[in-house]
C-alpha positions in Angstrom: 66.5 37.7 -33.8 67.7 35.7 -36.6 70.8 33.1 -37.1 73.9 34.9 -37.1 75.7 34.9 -40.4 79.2 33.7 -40.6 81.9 34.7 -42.6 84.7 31.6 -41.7 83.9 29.5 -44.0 85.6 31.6 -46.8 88.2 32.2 -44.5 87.4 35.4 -43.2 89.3 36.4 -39.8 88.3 40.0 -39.8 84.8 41.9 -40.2 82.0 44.0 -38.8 78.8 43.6 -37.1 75.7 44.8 -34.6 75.8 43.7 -31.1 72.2 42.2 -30.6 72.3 41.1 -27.5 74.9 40.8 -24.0 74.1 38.5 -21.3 75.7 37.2 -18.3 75.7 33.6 -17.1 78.2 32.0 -14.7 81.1 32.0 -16.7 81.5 35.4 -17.8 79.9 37.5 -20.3 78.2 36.4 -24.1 78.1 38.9 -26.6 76.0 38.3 -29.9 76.5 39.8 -33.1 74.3 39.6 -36.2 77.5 38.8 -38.3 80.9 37.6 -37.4 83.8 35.9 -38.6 84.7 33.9 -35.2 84.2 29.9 -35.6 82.5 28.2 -32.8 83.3 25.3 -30.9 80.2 22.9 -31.4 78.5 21.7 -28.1 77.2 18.5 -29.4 80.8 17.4 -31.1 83.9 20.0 -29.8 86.3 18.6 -31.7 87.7 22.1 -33.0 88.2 24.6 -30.6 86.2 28.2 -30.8 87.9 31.2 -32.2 90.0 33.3 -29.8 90.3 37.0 -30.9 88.9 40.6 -30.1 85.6 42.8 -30.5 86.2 47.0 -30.6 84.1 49.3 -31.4 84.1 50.3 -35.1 84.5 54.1 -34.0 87.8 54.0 -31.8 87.4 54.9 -28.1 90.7 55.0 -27.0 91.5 52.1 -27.9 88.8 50.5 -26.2 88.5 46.6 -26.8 87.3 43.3 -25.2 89.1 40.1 -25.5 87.0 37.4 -26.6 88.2 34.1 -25.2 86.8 31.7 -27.0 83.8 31.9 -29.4 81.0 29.0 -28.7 77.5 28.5 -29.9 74.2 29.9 -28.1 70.8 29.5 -29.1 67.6 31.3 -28.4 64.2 29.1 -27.5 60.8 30.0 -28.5 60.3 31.9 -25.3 63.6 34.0 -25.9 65.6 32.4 -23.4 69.6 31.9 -24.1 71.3 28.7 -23.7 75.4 28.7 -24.3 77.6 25.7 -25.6 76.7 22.5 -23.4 73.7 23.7 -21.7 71.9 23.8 -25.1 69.5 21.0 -25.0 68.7 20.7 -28.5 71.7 19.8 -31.6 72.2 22.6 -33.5 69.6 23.1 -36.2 66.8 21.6 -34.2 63.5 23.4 -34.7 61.8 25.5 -32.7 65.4 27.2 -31.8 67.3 30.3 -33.0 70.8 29.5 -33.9 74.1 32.0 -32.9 77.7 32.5 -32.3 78.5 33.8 -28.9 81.9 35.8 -27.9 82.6 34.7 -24.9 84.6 37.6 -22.5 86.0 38.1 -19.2 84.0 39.7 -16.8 81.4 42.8 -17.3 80.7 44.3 -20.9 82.3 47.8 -21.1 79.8 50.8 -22.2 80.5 51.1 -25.6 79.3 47.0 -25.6 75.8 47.3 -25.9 72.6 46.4 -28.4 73.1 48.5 -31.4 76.5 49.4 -31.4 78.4 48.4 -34.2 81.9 46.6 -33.7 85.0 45.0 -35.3 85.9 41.7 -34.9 89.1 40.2 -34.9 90.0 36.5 -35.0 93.4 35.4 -33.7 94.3 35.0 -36.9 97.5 32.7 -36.3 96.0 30.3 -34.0 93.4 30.2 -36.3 95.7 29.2 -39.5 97.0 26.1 -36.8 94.0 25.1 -36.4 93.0 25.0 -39.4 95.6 22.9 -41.2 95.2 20.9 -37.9 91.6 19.8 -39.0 92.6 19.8 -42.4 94.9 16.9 -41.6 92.5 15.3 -39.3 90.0 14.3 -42.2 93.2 13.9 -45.1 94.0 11.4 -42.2 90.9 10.1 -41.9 90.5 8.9 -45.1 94.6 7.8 -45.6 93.6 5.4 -42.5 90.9 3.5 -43.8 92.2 3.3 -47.0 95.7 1.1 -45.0 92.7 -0.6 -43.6 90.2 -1.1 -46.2 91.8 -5.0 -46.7 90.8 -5.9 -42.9 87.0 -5.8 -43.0 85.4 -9.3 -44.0 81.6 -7.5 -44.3 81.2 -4.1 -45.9 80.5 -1.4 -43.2 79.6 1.0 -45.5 82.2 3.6 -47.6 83.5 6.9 -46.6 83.5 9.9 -48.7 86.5 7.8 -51.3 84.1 4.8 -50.8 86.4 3.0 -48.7 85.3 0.6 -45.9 84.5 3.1 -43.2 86.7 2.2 -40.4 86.5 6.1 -38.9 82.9 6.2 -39.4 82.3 3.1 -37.6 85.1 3.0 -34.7 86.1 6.8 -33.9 84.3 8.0 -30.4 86.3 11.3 -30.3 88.1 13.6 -32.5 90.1 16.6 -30.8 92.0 19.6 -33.1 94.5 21.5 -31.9 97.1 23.6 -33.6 98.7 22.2 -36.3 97.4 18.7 -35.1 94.9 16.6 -33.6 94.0 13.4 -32.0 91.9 10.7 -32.8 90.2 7.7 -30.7 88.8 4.6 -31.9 86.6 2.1 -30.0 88.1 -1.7 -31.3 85.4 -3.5 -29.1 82.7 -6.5 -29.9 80.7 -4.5 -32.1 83.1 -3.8 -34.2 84.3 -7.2 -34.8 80.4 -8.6 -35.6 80.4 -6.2 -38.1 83.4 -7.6 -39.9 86.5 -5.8 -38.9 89.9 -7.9 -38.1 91.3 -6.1 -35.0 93.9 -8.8 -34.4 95.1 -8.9 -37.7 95.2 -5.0 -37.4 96.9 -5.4 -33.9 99.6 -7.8 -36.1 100.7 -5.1 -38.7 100.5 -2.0 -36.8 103.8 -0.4 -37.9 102.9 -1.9 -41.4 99.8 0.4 -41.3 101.2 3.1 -39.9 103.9 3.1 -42.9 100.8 2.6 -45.7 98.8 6.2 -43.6 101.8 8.0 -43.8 103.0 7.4 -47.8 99.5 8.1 -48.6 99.7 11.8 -46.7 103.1 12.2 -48.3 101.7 11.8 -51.9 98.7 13.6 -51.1 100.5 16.9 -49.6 102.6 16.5 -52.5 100.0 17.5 -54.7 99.5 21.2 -53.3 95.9 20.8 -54.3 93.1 23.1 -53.5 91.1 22.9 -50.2 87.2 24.2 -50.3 84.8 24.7 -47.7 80.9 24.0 -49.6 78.2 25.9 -48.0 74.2 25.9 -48.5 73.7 29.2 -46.9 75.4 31.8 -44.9 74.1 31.2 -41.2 75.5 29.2 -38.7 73.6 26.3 -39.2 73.4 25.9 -42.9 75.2 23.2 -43.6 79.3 23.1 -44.9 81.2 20.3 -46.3 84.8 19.9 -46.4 86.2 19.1 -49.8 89.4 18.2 -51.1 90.8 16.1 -54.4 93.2 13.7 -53.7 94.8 11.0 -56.0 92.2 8.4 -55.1 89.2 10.6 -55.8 87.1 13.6 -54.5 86.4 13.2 -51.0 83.6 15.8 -49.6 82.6 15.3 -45.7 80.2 17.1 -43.8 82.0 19.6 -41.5 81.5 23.0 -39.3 85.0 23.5 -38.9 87.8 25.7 -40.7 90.1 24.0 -43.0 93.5 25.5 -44.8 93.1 26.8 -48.7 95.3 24.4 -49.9 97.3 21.4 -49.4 100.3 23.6 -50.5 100.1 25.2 -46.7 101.8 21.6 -45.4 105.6 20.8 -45.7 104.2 17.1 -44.4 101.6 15.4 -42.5 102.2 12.2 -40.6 100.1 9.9 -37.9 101.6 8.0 -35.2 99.1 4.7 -34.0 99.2 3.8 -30.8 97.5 0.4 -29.1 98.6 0.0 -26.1 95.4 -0.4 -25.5 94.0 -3.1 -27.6 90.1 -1.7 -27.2 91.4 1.5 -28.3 93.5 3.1 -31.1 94.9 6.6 -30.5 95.8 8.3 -33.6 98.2 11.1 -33.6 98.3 13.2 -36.5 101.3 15.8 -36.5 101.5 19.0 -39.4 105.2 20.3 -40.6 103.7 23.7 -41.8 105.0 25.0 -44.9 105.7 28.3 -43.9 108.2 26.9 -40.7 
């Protein structure tokens, strides 16, 4: 068995492959393909939900077809023995471990689902399109919020991928897409403060921040530029980068996710900041889609 090959990252949401293997475990049913265009949800960092869609077989039966409720990733062992999403107990890529996509369906697989057969596969393709722009915007607003930031570190912590002080790559402790948005948490504890950062002179001009993150996305949606997804190879684990050209530079970041072709796809994207909680910001980052 080898990696499965993935289509997503050029933005397919339809295509054909061979079942390889079908396996029960206590949540349902896992069927493999050697190819696919369904995006998992990553076990060691879920921040994007997996593909939701259907498999059929490539010679209609029918009508015959399995929904696939969420695609996730499994990986074989040396021995041949399957783990799925968080029971793998390796990070993806580790050695010694063949790396797949799993379709994840309700209850048994029907006859026509077995090693061999050929099938169809169909993403959902609109909740796919919201959840794209949704990560889209999560890394545009990434970058806008250490850039309203960048004047509050007193040591360099390092740049992010416009070689700004690196306020998300220090602080964030979870990232979570959804549709046409997503939400962001960063730890503002002790650490963060040894290693420079002003939280209460942040804490003093939050709304003033907020402001600076959201002029910055309004400029940078403005320009309708061009969104790519960079990949080293075609399986599941070679690795992908996000990259994007904004006013302030090129930015490139290391991502598995699915992104939107273009910035043209967003009518606006704004944050909300929230500290209620002066250990933690909550960023909330909302998408007007273009087409709405």
């Amino acid at each position: 068995m080898s990696a499965t090959v993935v289509t997503f990252p050029q933005g397919a949401v339809t295509g054909e492959g061979t079942v390889v293997r079908v396996e029960k475990d206590a949540a349902g049913t896992v069927v493999i393909l050697d190819q696919t265009p369904f995006h998992p949800v990553d076990h060691t960092w879920p921040d994007q939900p997996g593909d939701a869609g259907v498999l059929r077989p490539i010679d209609p039966v029918d009508g015959a077809s399995v929904s696939v409720t969420e695609a996730v990733m499994a990986a074989v062992d040396a021995e041949g023995a399957l783990s799925v999403g968080a029971d793998i107990p390796a990070k993806r890529g580790s050695d010694g471990w063949t790396w797949l996509v799993a379709h994840r369906i309700d209850g048994d697989a029907p006859a026509w689902l077995t090693p061999g057969a050929r099938v169809v596969a169909e993403v959902d393709a609109a909740r796919r399109a919201g959840l794209s722009r949704g990560h889209t915007a999560c890394h545009l607003a990434s970058l806008a919020l250490d850039l309203a930031l960048a004047d509050l570190w007193r040591k360099d912590p390092g740049g992010d991928a416009l070689g700004t002080p690196d306020f998300e790559g220090r602080a964030n402790q979870t990232s979570r897409i959804h549709e046409d948005g997503a939400v962001d948490e960063y730890r503002l504890g002790k650490s963060l403060r040894r290693a420079g950062f002003d939280s209460e002179g942040f804490a003093a001009s939050l709304a003033g921040r907020q402001d600076r993150i959201n002029e910055l996305l309004a400029a940078w949606t403005a320009t309708g530029g061009a969104v790519e997804v960079a990949v080293d190879g075609p399986t599941i684990v070679d690795r992908r980068r996000w990259e994007c050209a904004v006013p302030e530079g090129r930015a490139s970041i290391p991502c598995g996710g699915t992104h939107a072709a273009s910035l043209s796809e967003f009518a606006s994207i704004s944050v909300a900041l929230d500290l209620s909680d002066p250990q933690l910001l909550v960023m909330t980052t909302r998408v007007v889609s273009a087409a709405v």
